[in-house]
Backbone as CSV, one residue per row, in Angstrom:
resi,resn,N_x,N_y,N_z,CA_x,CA_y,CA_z,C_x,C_y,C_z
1,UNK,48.131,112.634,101.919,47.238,111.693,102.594,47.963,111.045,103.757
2,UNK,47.121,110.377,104.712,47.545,110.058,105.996,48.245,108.517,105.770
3,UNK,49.530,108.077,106.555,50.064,106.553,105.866,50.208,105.666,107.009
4,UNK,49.176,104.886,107.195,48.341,104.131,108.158,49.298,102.939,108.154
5,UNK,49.783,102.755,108.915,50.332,101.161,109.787,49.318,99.840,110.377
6,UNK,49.154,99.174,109.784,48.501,97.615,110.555,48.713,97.666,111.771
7,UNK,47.644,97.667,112.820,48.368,97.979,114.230,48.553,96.489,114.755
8,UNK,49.334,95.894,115.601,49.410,94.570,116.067,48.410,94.224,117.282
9,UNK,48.581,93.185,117.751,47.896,92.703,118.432,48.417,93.147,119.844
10,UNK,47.225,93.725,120.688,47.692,94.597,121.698,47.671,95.697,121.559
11,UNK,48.941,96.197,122.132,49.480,97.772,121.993,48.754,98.521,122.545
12,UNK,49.391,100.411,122.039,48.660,101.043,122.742,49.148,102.494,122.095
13,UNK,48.665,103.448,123.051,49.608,104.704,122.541,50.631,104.764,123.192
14,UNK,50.882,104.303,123.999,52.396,104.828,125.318,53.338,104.106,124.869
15,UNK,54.101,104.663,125.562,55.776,104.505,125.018,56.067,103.810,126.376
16,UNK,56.970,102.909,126.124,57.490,101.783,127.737,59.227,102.759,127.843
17,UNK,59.018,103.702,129.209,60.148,103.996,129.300,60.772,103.747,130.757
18,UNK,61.663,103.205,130.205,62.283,102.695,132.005,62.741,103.593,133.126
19,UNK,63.298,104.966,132.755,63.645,106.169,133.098,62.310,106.698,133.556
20,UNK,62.811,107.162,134.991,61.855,108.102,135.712,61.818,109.298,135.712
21,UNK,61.379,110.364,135.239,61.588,111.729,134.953,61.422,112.243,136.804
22,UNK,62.274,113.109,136.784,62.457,113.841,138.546,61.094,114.796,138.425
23,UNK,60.059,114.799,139.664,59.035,115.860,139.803,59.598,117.126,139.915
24,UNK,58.628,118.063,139.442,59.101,119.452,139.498,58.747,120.044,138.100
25,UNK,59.175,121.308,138.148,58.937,122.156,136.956,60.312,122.052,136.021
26,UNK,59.920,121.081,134.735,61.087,120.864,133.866,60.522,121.534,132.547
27,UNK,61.879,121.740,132.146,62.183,122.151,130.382,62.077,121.306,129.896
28,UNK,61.318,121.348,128.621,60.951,119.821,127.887,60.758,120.229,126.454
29,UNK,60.816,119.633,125.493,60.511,119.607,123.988,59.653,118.478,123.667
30,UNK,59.083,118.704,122.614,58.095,117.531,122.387,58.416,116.425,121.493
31,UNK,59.247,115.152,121.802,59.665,114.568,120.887,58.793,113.882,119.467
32,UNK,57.394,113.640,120.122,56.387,113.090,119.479,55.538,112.627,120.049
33,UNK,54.138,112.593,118.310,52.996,112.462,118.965,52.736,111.047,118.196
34,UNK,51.626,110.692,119.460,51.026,109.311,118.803,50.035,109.160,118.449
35,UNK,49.439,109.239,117.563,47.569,109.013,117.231,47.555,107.733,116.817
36,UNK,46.114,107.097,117.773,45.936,105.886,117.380,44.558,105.646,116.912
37,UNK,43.877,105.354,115.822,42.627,105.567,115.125,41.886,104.103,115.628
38,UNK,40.235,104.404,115.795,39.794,103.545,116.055,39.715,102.027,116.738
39,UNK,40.205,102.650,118.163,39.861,101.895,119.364,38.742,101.886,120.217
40,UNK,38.511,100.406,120.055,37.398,99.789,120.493,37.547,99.516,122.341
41,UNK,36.827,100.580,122.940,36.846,100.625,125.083,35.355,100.427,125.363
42,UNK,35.429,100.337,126.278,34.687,100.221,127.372,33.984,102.180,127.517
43,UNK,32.833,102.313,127.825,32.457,103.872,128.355,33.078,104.385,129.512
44,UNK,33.272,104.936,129.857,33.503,105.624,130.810,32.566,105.221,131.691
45,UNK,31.316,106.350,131.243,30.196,106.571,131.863,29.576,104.886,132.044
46,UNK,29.655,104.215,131.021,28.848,103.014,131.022,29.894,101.712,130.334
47,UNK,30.489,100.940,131.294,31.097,100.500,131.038,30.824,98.978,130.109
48,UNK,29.893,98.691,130.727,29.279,97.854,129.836,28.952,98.265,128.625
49,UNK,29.080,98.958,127.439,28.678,99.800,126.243,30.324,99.951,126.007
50,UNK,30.284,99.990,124.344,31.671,99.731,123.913,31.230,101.251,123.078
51,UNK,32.875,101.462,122.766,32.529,102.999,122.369,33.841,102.844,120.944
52,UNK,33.970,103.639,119.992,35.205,103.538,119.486,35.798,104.619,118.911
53,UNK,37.028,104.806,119.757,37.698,106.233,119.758,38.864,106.490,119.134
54,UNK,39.053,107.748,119.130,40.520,107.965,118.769,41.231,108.462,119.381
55,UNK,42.197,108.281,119.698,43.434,108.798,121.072,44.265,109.148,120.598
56,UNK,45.411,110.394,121.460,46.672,110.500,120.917,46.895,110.772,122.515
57,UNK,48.657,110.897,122.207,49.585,111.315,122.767,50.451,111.858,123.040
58,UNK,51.229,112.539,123.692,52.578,113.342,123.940,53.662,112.959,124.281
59,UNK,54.745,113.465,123.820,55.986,112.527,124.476,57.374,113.682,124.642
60,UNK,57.375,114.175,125.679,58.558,114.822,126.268,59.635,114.676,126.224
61,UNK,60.696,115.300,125.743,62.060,115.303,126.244,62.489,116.454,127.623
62,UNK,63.140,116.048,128.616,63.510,116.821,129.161,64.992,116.370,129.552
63,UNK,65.585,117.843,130.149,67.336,117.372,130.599,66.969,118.045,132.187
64,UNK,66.828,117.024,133.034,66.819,117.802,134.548,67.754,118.548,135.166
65,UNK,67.695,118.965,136.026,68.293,119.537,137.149,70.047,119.081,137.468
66,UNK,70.078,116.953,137.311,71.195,116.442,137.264,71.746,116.482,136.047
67,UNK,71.365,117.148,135.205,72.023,116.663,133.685,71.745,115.533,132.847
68,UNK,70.732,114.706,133.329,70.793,113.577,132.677,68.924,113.745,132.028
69,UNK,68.976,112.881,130.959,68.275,113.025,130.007,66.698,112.237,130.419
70,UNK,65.410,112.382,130.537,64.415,111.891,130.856,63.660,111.824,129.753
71,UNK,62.571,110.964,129.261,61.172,110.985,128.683,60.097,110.814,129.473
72,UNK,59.212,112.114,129.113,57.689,111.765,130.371,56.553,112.092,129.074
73,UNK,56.036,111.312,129.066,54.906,111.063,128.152,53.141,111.527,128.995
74,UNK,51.925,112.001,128.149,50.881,112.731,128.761,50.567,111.098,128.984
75,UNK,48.984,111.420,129.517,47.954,110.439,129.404,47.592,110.152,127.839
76,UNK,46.281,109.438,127.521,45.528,109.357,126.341,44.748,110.451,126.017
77,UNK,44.742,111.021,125.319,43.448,111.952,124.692,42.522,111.576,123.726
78,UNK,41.493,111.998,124.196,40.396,112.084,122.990,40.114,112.551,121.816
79,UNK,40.826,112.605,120.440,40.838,113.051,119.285,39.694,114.388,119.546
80,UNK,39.295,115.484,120.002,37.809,116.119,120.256,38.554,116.882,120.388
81,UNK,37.261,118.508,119.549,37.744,119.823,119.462,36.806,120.291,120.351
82,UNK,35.850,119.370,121.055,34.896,120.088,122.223,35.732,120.797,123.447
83,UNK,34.980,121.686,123.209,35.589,122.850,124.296,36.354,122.419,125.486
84,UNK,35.694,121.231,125.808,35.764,120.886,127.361,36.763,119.739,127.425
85,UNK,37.341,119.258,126.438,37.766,117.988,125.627,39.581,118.093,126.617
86,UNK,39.961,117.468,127.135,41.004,117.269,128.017,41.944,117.596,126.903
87,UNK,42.070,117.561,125.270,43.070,117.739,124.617,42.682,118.791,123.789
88,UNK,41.667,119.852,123.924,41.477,121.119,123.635,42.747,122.066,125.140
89,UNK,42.699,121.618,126.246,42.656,122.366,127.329,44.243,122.210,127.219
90,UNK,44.806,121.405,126.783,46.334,120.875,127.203,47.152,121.767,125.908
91,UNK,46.367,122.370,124.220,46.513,122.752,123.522,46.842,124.027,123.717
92,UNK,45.458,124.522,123.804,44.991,126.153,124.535,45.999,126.119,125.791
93,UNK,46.525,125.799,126.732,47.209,126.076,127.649,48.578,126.191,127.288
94,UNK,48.865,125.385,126.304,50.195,125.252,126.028,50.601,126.232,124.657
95,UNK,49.980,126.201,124.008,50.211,127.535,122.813,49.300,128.646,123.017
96,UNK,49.431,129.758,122.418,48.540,131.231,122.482,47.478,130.633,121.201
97,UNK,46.685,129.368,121.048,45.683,129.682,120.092,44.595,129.300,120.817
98,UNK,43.400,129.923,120.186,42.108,129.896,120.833,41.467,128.593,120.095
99,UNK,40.490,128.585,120.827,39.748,126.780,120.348,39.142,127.084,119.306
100,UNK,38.736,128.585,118.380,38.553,128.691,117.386,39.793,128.389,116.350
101,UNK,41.231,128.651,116.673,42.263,128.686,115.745,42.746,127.339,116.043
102,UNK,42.045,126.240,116.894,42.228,125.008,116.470,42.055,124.010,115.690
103,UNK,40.557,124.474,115.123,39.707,123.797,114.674,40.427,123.653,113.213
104,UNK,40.899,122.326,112.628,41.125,122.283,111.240,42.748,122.415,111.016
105,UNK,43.178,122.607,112.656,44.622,122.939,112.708,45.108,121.139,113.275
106,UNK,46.646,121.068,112.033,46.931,119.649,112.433,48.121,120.172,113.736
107,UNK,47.322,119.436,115.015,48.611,119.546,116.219,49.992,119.077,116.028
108,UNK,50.349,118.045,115.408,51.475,117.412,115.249,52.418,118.380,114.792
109,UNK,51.973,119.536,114.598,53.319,120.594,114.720,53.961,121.301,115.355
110,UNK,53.481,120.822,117.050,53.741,121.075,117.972,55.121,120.219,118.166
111,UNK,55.273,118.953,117.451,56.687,118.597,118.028,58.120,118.847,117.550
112,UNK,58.403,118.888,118.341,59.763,119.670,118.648,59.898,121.324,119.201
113,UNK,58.240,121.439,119.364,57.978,122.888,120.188,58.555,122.683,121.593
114,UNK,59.074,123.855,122.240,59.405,123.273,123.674,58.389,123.791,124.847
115,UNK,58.622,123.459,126.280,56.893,123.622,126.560,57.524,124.125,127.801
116,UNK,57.321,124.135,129.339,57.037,124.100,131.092,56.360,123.048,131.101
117,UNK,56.906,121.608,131.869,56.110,120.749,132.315,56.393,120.640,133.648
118,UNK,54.901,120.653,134.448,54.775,120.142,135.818,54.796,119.010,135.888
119,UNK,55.682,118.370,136.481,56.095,116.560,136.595,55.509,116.395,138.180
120,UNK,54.832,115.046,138.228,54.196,115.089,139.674,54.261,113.158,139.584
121,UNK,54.820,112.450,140.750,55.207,111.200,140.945,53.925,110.356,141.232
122,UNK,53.518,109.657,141.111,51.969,108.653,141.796,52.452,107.334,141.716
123,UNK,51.629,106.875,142.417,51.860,105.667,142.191,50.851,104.422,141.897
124,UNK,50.946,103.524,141.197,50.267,102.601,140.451,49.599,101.869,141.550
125,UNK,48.407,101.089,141.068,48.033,100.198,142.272,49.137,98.312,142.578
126,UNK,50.238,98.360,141.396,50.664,97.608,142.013,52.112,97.949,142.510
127,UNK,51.794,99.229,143.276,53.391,100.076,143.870,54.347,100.566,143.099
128,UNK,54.123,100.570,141.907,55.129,101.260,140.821,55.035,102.692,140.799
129,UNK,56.050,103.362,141.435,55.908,104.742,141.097,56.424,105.535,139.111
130,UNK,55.492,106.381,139.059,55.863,106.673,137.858,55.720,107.818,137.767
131,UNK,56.434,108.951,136.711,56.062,110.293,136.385,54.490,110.536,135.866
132,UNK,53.888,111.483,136.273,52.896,112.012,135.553,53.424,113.602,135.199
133,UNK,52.480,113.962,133.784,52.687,115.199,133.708,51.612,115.794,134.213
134,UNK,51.260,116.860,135.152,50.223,117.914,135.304,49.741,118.618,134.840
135,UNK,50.882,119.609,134.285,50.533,120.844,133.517,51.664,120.632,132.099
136,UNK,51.125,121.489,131.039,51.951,121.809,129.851,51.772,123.276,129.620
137,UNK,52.562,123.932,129.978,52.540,125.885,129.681,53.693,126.191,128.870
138,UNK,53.432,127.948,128.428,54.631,127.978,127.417,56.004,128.494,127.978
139,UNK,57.033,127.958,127.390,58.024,128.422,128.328,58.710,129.845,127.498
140,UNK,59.035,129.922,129.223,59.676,131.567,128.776,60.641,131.904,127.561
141,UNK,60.755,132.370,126.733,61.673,132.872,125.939,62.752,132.395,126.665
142,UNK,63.551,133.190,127.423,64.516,133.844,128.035,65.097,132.315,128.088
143,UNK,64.370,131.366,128.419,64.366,129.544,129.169,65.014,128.933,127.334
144,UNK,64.209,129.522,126.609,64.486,128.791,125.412,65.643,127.714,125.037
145,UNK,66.228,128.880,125.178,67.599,128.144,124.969,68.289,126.956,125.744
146,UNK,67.802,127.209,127.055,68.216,125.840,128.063,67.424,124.400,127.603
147,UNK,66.171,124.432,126.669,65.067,123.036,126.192,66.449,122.078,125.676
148,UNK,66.423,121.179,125.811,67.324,119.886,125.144,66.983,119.773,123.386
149,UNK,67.738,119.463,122.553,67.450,119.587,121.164,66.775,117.814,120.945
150,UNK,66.033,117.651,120.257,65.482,116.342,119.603,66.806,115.241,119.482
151,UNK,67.847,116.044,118.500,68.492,115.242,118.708,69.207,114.493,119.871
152,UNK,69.185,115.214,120.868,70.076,114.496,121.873,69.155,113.447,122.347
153,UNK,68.103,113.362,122.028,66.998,111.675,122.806,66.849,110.648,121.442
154,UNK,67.920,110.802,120.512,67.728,110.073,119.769,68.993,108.532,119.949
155,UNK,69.388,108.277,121.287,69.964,107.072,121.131,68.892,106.398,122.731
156,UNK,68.331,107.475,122.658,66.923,106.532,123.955,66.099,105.687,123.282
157,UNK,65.530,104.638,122.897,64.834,103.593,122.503,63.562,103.839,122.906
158,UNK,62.170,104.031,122.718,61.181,103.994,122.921,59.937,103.480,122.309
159,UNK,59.903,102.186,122.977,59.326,100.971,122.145,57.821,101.601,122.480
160,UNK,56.574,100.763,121.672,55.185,101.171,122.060,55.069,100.293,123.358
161,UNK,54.442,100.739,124.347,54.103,99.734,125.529,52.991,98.293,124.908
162,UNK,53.274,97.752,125.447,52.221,96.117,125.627,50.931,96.839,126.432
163,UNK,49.880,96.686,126.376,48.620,97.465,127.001,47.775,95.873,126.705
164,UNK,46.557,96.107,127.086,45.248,95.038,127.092,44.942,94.630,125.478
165,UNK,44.455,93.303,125.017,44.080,93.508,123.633,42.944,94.078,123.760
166,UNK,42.277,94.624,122.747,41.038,95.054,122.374,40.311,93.966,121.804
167,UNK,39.055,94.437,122.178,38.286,92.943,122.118,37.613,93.495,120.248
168,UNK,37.986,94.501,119.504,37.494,94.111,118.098,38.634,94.543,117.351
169,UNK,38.749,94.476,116.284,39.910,94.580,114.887,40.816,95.684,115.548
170,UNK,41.780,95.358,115.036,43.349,96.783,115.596,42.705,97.668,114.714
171,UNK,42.814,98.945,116.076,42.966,99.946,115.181,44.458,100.272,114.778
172,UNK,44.432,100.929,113.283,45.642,101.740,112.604,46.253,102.716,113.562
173,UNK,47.800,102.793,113.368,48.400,103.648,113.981,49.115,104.106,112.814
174,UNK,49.136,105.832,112.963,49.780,106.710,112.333,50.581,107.646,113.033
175,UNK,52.298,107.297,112.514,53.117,107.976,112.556,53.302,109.338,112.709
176,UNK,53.798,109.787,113.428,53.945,111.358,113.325,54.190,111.946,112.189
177,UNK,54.419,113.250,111.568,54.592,113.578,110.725,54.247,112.866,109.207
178,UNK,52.879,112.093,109.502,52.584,111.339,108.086,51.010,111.844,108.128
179,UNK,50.931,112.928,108.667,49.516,113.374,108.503,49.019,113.701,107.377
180,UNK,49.622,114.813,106.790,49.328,115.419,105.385,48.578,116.097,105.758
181,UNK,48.176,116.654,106.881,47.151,118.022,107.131,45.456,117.312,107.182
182,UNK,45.730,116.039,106.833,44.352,115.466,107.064,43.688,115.210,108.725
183,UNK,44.768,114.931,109.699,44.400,114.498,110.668,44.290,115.326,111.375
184,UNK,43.026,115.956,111.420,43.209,117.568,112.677,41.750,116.985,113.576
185,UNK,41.867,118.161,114.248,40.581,118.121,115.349,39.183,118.686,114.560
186,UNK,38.553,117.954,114.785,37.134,118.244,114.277,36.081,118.547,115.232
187,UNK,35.011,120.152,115.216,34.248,120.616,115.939,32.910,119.347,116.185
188,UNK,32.251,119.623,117.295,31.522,118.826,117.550,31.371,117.028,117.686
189,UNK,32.614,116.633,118.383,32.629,115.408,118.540,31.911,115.085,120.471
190,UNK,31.693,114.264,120.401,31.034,113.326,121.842,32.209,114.168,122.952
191,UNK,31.909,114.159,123.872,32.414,113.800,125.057,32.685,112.877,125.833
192,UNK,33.748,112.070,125.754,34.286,110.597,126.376,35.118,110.366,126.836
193,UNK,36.246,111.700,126.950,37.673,111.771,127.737,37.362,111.465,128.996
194,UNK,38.061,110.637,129.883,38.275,110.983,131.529,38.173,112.348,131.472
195,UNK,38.670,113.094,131.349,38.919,114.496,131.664,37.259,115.208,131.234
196,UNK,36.521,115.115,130.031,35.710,115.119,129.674,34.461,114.575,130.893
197,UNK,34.703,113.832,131.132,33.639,112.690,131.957,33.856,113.700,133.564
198,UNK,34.971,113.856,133.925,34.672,114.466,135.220,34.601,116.176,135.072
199,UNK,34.561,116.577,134.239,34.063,118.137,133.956,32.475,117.779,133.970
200,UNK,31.867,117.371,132.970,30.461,116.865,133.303,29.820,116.231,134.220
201,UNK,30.451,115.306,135.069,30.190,115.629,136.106,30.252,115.812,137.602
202,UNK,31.387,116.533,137.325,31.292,117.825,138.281,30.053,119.094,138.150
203,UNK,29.995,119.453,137.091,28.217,119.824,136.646,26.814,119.284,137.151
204,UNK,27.457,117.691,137.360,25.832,117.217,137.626,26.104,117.182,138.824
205,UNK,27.285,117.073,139.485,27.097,116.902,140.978,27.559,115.495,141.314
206,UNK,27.978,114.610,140.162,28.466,113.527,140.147,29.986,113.308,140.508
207,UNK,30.490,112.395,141.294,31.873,112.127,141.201,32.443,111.063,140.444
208,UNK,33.783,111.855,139.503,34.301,111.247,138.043,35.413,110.256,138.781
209,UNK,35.805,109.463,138.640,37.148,108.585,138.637,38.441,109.486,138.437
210,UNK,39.465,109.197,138.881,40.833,110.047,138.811,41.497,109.299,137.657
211,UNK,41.951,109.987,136.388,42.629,109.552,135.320,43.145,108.164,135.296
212,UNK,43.150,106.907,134.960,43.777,105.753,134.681,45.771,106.147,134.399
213,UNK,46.775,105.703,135.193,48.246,105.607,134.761,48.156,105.056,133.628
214,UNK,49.490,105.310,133.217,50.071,105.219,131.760,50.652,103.933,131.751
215,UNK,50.550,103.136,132.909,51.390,101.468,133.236,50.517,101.061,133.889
């Protein structure tokens, strides 16, 4: 069974890391994931309308180019096995399984898998530049061996970030590896990802908002 944490007041899924990961195509391993159950937002589509979701996250290790050690963490995802679902696409891109061999499959065994991340710099609206990741693909065999091991990011500190409170009860946060095979993706959930929201519509002919930063 899944072993649920009291979430505090605040919080979020992201990790506060002071280290800037260098843009470019890096070797990375997945140090961990974050699922955070039942958070209470705002719609996308309708912001006035409260919605309540479930999110996770990714969290990178990479060793750059200088030798020195980085963490670059994804955006939020939408707990959703819908096709179109920003964390179906980041799955399917990054391992050889199809969105049928997802369904019922717990992701969290992806960490410590190692990946190809496209690192790309932006910057915040109050001038803070920060890493984003772009892409997650699989890395070459041949590359394998160059990925950084888990252990070596284990004297980096990576506290949960401070984020907005939520205006109803904390949702629970669950630990990585405390799933028990319960916490997988389930077929037929809503569509409510950013990523979700501008695939649809781009369909209608509508223009979506560009992803919210991680700060």
């Amino acid at each position: 069974m899944a072993i649920l944490e009291a979430k505090t007041s605040g919080g979020g899924t992201g990790w506060d890391i002071p280290e800037i990961c260098p843009p470019g195509t890096q070797v990375a391993v997945c140090l961990e994931i974050r699922d955070v159950f039942d958070v209470t937002r705002p719609k996308y589509e309708k912001p006035e309308e409260m919605e309540v979701v479930n999110l996770t996250r990714f969290l990178f290790g990479v060793r750059a180019a200088d030798g020195q050690l980085y963490r670059v963490q994804t955006h939020d995802y939408k707990i959703s096995a819908h096709e179109k679902a920003g964390l179906m696409k980041l799955l399917t891109g990054w391992t050889a399984k199809t969105l049928a061999d997802l369904i019922g499959w717990d992701y969290c065994e992806m960490v410590g898998q190692v990946a190809q991340l496209t690192v790309i710099h932006r910057t915040s609206r109050l001038g803070k530049v920060y890493p984003a990741i772009e892409a997650v693909t699989p890395l070459h065999p041949q590359l394998a061996a160059s990925a950084p091991p888990l252990g070596a990011f284990m004297s980096l500190d990576a506290p949960a970030e401070e984020a907005p409170a939520q205006v109803a009860p904390s949702p629970a946060v669950a630990p990585v590896g405390h799933f028990g095979g319960e916490v997988v993706v389930q077929p037929d959930q809503p569509i409510t990802t950013v990523e979700d929201t501008q695939n649809v519509a781009a369909s209608s002919g509508e223009q979506a908002e560009t992803p919210t930063n991680p700060f």
